[in-house]
C-alpha positions in Angstrom: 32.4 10.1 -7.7 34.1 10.2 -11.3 32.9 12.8 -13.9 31.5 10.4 -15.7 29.7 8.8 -13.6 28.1 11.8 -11.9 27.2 12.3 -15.6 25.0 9.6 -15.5 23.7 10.7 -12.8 22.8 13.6 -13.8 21.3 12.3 -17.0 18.9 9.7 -15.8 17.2 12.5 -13.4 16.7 14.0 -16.4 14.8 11.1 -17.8 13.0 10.8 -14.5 11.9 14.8 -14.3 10.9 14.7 -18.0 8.6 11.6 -17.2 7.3 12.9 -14.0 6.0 16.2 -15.4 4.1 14.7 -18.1 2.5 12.9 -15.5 2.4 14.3 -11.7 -1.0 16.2 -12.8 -4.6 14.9 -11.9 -5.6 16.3 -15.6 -2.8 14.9 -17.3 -1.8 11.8 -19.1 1.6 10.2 -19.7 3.0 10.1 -23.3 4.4 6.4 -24.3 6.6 5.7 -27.1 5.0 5.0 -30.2 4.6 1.8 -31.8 5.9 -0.3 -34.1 5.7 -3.3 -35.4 8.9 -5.6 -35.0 9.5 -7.6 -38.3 12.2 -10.2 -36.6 11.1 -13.6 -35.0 10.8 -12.5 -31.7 13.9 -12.8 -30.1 13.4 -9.1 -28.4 16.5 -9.8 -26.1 18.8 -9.9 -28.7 17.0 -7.5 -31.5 18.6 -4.6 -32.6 22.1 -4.5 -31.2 22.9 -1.5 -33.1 19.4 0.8 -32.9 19.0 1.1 -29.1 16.1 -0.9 -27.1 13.6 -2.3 -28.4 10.6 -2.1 -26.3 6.7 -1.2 -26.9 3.5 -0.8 -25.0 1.5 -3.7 -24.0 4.7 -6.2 -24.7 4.9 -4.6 -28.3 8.2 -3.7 -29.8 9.3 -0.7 -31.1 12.9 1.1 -31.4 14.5 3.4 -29.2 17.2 4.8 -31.2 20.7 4.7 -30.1 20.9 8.6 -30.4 18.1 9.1 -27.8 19.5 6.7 -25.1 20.8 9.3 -22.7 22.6 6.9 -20.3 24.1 3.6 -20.0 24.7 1.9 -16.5 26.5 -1.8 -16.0 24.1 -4.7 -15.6 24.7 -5.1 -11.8 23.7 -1.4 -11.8 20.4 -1.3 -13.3 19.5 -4.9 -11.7 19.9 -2.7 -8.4 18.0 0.7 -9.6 15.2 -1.8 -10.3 15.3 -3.7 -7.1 15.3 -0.3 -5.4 12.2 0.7 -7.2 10.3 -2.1 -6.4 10.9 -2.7 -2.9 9.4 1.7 -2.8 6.5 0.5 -4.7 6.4 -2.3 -2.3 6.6 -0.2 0.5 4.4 2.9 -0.3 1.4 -0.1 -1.6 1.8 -1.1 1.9 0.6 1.9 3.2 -1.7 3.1 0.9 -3.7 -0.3 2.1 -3.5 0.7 5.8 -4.7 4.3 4.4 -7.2 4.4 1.6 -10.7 3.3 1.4 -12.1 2.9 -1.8 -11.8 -0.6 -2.7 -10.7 -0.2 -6.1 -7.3 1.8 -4.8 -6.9 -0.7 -2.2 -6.9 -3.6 -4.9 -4.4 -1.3 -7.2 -2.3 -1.5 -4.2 -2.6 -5.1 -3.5 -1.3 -5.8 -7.2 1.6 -3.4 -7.0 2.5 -5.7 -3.9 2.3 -8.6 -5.4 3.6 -8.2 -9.4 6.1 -6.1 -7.5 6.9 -9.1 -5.1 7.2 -11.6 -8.2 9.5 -8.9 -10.2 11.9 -9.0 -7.3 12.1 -12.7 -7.0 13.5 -12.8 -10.5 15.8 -10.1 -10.1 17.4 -10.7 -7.0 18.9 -14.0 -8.9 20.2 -11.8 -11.7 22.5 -9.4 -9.5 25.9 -10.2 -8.3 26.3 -10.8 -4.3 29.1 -8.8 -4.7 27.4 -5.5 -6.0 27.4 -2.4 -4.0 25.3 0.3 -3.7 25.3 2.9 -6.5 24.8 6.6 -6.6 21.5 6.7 -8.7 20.3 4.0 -6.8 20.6 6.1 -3.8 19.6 9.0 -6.0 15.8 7.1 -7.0 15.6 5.7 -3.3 15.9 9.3 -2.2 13.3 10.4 -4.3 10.4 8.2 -3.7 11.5 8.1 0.4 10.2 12.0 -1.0 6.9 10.7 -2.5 6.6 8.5 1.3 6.9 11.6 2.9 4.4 13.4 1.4 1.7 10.9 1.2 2.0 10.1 5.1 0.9 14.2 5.6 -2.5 13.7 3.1 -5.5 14.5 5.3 -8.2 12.1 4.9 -8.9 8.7 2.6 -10.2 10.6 0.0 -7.3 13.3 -0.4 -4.7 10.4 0.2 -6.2 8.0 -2.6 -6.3 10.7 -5.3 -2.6 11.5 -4.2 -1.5 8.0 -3.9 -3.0 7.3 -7.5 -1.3 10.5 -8.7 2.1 9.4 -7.8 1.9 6.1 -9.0 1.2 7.3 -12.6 4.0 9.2 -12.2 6.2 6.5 -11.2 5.3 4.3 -13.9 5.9 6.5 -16.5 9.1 7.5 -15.0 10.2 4.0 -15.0 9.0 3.5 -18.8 11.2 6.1 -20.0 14.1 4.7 -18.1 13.7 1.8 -19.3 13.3 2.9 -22.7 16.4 5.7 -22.4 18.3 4.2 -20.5 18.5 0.4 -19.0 17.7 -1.4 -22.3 20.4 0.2 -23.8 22.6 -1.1 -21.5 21.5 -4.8 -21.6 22.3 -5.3 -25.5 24.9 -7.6 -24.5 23.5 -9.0 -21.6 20.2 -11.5 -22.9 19.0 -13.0 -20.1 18.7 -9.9 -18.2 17.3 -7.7 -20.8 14.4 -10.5 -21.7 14.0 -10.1 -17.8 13.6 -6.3 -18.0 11.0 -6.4 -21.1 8.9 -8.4 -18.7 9.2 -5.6 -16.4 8.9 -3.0 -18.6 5.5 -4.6 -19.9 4.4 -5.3 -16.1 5.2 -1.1 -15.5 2.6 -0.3 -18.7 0.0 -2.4 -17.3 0.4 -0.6 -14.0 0.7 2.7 -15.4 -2.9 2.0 -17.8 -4.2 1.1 -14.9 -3.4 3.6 -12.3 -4.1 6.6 -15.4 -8.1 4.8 -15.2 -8.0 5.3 -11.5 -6.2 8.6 -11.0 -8.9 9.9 -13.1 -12.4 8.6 -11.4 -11.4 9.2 -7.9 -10.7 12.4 -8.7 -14.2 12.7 -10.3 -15.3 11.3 -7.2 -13.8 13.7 -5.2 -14.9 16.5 -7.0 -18.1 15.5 -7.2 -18.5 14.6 -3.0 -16.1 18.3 -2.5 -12.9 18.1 -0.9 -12.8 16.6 2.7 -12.3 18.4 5.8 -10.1 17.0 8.6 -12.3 14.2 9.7 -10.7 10.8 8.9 -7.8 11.8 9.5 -5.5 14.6 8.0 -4.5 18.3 8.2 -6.7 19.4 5.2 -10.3 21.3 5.1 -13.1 22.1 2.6 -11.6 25.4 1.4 -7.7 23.9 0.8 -6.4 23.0 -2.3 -5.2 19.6 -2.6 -1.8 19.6 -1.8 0.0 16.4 -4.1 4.2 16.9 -4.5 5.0 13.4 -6.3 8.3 14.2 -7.0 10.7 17.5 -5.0 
């Protein structure tokens, strides 16, 4: 691997630990960038060439300055990080319906399946046949085969849903501020693409408003019913912390 590119590297796991520690917590909430309004016409594939990304919360615009974009990646490489972090969200939704049991989780996790499903129809048209595998791809697939890990060792529904929950905020704020430091910057050039990954960026904020709402009342939930012992499953009992590692 060249210096440079295990700079990269090395910089977007910085973007990814910032985001996950200002949202692995049950008592926390995730930061997004602030707001602004975008005077242009609307053409937010093409806007601001020169400042950085343009991207907002809710499908809002505002500007990422070009000083705070902390690393760019080719097109074919961030249409791969992408596909790798859907088809995880894909994959740990799929078990968090075999797993939880409030109904409202389960639904969360039957939206992540499908918006997720959608977002990878698109972007498997926008990514070269001839495209190999990447070292921060590998890096992001390694992590949340991490976050897999851990949330097949939760003992009982209860314990598993506020984990589950948990995680996903943190994952969707991680991927906000990757979007916003990183892969938007490195789609000025490419249009098509980058009007592609404002959808998903939008798509990511509605998941991550969501999951926030959620993370919060099953955790009221559970404190108000007391932690679960063993039964339903699990290694856990009344007297144990909750044990919830999103991100190693």
């Amino acid at each position: 691997m060249t210096s440079t590119r295990m700079a990269r590297v090395v910089c977007l796991a910085a973007v990814a630990l910032s985001a996950t520690s200002c949202a692995s917590t049950p008592d926390s909430s995730a930061d997004l960038p602030p707001t602004q309004a975008d005077p242009g016409n609307g053409d937010t594939a093409g806007a601001n060439a020169a400042g950085g990304a343009t991207a907002g919360v809710n499908g809002t615009s505002s500007t990422i300055p070009a000083s705070e974009t902390l690393a760019t990646f080719t097109e074919s490489e961030v249409v791969g990080m992408v596909i790798v972090t859907s088809s995880d969200a894909i994959e740990q939704a799929s078990f968090a319906q075999l797993r939880a049991e409030n109904p409202e989780v389960k639904a969360f996790a039957e939206r992540m399946i499908a918006d997720h499903t959608r977002a990878l129809g698109r972007l498997s048209g926008l990514r070269a046949v001839s495209a190999g595998p990447d070292p921060t791809s590998a890096l992001l697939q390694r992590e949340d085969q991490v976050v897999a890990l851990d949330l097949q060792t939760q003992g009982g529904a209860a314990v598993f849903e506020l984990a589950y929950m948990t995680t996903q905020v943190a994952a969707q704020a991680r991927m906000i501020a990757m979007l916003d430091r990183s892969f938007l910057p490195s789609l000025v050039a490419a249009r098509s693409t980058r009007a592609v990954m404002l959808d998903v960026r939008s798509m990511y904020v509605g998941h991550l408003v969501k999951a926030l709402d959620l993370q919060q009342r099953v955790l009221r939930s559970l404190m108000t019913a007391g932690t679960p012992d063993s039964a339903g499953g699990g290694g856990g009992n009344a007297g144990s912390p909750l044990r919830i590692t999103p991100h190693k």
